[in-house]
ChimeraX commands (.cxc) that place a marker at each C-alpha (Angstrom):
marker #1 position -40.85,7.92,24.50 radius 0.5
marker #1 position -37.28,7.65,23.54 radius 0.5
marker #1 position -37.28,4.07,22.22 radius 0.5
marker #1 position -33.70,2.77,20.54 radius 0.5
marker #1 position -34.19,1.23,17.20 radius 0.5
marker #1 position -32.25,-2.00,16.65 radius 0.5
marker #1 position -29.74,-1.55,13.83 radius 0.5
marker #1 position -29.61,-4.27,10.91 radius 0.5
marker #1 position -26.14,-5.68,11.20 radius 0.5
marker #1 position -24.12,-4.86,7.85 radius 0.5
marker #1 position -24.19,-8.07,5.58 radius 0.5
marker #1 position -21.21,-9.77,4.24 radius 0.5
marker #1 position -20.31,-9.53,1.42 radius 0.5
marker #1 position -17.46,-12.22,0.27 radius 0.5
marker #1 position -16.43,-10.35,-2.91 radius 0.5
marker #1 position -12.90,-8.04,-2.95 radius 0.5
marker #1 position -14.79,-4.05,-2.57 radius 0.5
marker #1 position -14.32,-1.98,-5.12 radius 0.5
marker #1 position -13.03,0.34,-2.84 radius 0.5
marker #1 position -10.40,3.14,-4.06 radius 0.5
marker #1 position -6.40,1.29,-3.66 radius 0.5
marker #1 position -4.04,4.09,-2.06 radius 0.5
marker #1 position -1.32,4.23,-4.72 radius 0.5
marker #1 position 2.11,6.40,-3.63 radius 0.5
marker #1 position 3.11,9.47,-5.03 radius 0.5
marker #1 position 6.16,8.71,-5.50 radius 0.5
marker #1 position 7.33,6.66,-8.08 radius 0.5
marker #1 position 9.15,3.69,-7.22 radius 0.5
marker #1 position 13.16,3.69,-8.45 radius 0.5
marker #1 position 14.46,0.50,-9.27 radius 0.5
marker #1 position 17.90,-0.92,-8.67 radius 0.5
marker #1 position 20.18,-2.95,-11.34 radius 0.5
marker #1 position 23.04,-4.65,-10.21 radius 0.5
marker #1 position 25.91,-6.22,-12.17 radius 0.5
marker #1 position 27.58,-8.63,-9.73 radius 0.5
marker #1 position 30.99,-9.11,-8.92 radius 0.5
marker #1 position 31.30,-12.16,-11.22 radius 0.5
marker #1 position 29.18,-11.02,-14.18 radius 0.5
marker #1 position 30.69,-9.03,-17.52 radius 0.5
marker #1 position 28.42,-7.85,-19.17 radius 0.5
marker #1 position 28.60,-6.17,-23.05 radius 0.5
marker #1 position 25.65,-4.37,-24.62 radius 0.5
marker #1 position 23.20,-0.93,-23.53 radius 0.5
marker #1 position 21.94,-0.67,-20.69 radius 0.5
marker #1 position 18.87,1.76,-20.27 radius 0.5
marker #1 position 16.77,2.67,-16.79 radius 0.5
marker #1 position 15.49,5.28,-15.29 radius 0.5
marker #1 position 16.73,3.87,-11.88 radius 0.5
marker #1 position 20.38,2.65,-10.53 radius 0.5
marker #1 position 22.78,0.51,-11.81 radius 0.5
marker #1 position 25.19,-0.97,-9.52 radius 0.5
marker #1 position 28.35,-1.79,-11.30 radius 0.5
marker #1 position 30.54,-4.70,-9.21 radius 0.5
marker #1 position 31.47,-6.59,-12.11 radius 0.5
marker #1 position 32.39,-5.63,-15.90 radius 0.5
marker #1 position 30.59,-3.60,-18.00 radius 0.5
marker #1 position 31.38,-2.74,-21.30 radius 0.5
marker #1 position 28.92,-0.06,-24.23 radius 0.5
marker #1 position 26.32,1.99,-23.43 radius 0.5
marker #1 position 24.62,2.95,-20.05 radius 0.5
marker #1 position 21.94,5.52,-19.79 radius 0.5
marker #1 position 20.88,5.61,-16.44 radius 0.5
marker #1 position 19.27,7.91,-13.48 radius 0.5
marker #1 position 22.47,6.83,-11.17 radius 0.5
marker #1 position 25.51,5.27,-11.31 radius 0.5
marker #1 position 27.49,3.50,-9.03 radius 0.5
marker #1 position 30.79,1.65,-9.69 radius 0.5
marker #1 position 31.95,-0.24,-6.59 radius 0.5
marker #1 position 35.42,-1.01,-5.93 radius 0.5
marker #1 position 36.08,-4.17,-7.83 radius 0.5
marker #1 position 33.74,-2.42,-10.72 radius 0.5
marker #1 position 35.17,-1.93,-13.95 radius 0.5
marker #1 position 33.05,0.15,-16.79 radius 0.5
marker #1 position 34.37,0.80,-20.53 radius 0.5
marker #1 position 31.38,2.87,-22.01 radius 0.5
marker #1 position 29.66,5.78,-22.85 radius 0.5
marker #1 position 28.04,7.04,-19.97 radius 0.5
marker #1 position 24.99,9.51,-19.87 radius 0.5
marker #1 position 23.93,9.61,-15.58 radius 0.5
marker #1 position 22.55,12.33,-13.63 radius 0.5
marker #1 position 24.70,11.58,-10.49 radius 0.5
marker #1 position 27.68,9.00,-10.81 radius 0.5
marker #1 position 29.44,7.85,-7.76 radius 0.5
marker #1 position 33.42,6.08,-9.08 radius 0.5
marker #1 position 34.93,3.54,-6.32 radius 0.5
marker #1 position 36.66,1.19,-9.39 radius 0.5
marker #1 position 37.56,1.83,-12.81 radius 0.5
marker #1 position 35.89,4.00,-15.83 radius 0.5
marker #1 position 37.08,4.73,-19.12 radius 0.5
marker #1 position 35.45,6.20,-22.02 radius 0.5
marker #1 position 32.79,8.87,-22.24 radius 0.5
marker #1 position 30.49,10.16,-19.30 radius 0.5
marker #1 position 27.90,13.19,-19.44 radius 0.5
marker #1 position 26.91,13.26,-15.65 radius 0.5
marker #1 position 24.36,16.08,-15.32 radius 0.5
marker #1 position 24.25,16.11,-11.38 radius 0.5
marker #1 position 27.46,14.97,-8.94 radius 0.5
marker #1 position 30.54,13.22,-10.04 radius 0.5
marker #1 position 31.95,11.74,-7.12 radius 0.5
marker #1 position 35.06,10.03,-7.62 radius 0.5
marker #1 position 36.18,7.89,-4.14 radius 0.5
marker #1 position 40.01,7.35,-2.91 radius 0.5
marker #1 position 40.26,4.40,-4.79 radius 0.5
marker #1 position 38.58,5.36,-7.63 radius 0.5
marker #1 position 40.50,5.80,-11.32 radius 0.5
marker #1 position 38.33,7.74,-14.06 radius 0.5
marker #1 position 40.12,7.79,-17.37 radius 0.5
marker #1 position 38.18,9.49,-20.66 radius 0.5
marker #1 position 35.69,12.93,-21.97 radius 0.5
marker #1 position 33.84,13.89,-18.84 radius 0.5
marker #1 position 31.07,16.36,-18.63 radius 0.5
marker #1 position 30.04,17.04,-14.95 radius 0.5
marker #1 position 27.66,19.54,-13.61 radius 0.5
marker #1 position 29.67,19.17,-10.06 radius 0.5
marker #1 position 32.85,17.30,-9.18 radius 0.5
marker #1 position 33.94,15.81,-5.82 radius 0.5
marker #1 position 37.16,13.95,-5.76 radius 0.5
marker #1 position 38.91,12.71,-2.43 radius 0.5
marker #1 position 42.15,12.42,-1.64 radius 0.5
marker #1 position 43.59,8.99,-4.09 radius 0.5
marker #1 position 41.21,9.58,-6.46 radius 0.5
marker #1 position 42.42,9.68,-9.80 radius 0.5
marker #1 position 40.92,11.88,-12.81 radius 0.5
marker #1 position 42.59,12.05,-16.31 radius 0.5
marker #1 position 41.23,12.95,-19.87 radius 0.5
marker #1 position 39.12,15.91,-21.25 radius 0.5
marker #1 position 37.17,18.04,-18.55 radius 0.5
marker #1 position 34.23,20.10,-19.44 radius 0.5
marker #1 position 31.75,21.87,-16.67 radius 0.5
marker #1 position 28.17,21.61,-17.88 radius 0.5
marker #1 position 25.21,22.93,-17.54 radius 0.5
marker #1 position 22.20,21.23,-16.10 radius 0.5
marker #1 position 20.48,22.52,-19.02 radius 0.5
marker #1 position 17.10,20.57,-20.49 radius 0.5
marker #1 position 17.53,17.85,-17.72 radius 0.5
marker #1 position 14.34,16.07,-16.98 radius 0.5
marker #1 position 15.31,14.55,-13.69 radius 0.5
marker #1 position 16.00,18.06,-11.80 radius 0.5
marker #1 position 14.51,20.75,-14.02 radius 0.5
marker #1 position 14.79,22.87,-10.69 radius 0.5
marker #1 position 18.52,23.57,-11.86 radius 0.5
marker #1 position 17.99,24.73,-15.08 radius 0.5
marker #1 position 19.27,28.23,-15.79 radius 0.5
marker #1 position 17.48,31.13,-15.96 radius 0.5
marker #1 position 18.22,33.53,-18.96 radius 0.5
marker #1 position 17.39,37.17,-17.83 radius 0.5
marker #1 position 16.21,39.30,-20.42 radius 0.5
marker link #1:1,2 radius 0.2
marker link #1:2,3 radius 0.2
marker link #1:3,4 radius 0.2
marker link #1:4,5 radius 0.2
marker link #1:5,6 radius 0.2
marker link #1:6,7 radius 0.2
marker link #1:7,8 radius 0.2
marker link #1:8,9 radius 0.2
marker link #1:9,10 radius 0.2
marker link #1:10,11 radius 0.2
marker link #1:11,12 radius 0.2
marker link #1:12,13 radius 0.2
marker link #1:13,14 radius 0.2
marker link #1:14,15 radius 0.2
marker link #1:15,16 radius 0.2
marker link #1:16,17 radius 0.2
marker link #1:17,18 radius 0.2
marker link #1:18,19 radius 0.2
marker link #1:19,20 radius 0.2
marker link #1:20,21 radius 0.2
marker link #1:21,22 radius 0.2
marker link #1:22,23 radius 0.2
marker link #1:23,24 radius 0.2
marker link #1:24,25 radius 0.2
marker link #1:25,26 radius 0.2
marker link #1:26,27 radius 0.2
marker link #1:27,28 radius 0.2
marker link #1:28,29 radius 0.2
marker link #1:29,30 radius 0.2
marker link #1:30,31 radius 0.2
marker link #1:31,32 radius 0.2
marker link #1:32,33 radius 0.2
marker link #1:33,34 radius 0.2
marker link #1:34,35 radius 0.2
marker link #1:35,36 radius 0.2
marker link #1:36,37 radius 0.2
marker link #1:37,38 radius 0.2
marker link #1:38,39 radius 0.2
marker link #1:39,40 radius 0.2
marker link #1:40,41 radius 0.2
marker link #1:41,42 radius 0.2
marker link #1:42,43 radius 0.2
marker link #1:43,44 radius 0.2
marker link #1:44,45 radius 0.2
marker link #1:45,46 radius 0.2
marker link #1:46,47 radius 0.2
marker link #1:47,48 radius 0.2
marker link #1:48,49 radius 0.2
marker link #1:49,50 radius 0.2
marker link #1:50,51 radius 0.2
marker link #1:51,52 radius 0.2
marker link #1:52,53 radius 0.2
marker link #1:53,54 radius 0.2
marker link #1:54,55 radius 0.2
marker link #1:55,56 radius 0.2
marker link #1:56,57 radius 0.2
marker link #1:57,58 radius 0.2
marker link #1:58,59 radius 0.2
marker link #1:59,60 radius 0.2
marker link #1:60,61 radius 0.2
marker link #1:61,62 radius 0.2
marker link #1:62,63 radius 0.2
marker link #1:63,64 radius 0.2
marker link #1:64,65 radius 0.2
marker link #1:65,66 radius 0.2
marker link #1:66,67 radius 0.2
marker link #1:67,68 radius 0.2
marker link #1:68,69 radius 0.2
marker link #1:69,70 radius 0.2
marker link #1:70,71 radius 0.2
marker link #1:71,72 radius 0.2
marker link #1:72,73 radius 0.2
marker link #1:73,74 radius 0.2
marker link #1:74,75 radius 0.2
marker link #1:75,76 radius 0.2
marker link #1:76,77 radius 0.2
marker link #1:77,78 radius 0.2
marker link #1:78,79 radius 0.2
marker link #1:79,80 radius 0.2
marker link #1:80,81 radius 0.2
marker link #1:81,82 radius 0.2
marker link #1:82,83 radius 0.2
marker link #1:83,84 radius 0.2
marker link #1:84,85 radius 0.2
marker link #1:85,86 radius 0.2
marker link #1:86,87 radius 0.2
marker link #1:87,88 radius 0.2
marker link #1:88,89 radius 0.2
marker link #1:89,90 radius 0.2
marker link #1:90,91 radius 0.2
marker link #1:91,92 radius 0.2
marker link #1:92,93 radius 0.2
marker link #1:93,94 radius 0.2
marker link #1:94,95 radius 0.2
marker link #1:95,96 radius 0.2
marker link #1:96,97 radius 0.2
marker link #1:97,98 radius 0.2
marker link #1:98,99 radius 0.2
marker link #1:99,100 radius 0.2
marker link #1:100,101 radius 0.2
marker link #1:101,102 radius 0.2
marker link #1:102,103 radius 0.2
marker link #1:103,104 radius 0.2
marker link #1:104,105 radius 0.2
marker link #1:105,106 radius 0.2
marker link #1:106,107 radius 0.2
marker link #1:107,108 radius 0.2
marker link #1:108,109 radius 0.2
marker link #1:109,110 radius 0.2
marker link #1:110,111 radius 0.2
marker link #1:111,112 radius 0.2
marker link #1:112,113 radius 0.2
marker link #1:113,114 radius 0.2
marker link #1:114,115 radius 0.2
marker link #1:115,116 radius 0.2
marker link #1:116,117 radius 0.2
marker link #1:117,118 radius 0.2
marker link #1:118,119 radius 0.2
marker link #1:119,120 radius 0.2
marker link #1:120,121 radius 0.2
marker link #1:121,122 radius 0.2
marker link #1:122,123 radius 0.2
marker link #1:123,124 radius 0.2
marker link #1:124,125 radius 0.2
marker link #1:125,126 radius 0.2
marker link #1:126,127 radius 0.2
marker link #1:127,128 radius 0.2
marker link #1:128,129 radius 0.2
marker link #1:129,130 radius 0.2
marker link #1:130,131 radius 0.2
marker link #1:131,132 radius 0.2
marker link #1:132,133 radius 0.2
marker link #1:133,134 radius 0.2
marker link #1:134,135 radius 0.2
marker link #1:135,136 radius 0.2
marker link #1:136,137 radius 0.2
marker link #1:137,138 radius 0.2
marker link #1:138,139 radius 0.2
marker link #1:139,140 radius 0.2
marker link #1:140,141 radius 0.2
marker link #1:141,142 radius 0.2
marker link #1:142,143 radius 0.2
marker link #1:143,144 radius 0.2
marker link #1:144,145 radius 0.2
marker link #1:145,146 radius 0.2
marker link #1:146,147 radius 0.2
view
């Protein structure tokens, strides 16, 4: 009465499926680094970020910076977050977090949206708060205008 039917055994198949590929929601930041014995002269554009341990000297456009101890940057700087261990002079719009270390030595215009500086750190030039206004990388902090 209650008989079992035998199952045909799934065939292989040899060929990659065409089955859906998971792909992460979040989007992948890359990391630049200039090394301790490279100098490097010219723009430097990424949407990730750059590592500074060498010399770097023009433009940087970046999502982060970080200049390490033995770093030294002469540029124009547009970051949202910027982290100073070595040396910076010129111009630097950071939209986010400056955070300038004890041994640190930033020399030039800033524009910061929030400044941390510990005790040795050195910070000399013009100083202008800004506003995190028509960032793209946190648009949660833009300001509201009340009407």
């Amino acid at each position: 009465m209650w008989q079992r039917t035998k199952e045909k055994p799934p065939e292989q198949n040899d060929s990659p499926s065409k089955g859906k590929i998971f792909r992460s929601p979040f989007k992948t930041v890359e990391t630049t680094i200039i090394s301790d014995s490279s100098n490097f002269k010219g723009n430097i554009e990424t949407e990730g970020t750059l590592i500074v341990h060498g010399s770097v000297t023009g433009t940087i456009k970046c999502g982060s910076l970080e200049i390490l101890q033995e770093g030294d940057v002469d540029a124009n700087v547009e970051a949202e977050n910027i982290s100073v261990a070595g040396k910076f002079q010129g111009e630097m719009i950071c939209n986010g977090r400056l955070n300038i270390l004890s041994t640190g030595t930033v020399i030039g215009e800033i524009a910061y949206g929030r400044l941390s500086i510990e005790s040795g750190g050195k910070l000399a030039g013009k100083l202008t708060k800004s506003k995190s206004k028509d960032t793209t990388v946190l648009p949660l902090y833009q300001e509201i205008s009340q009407s």
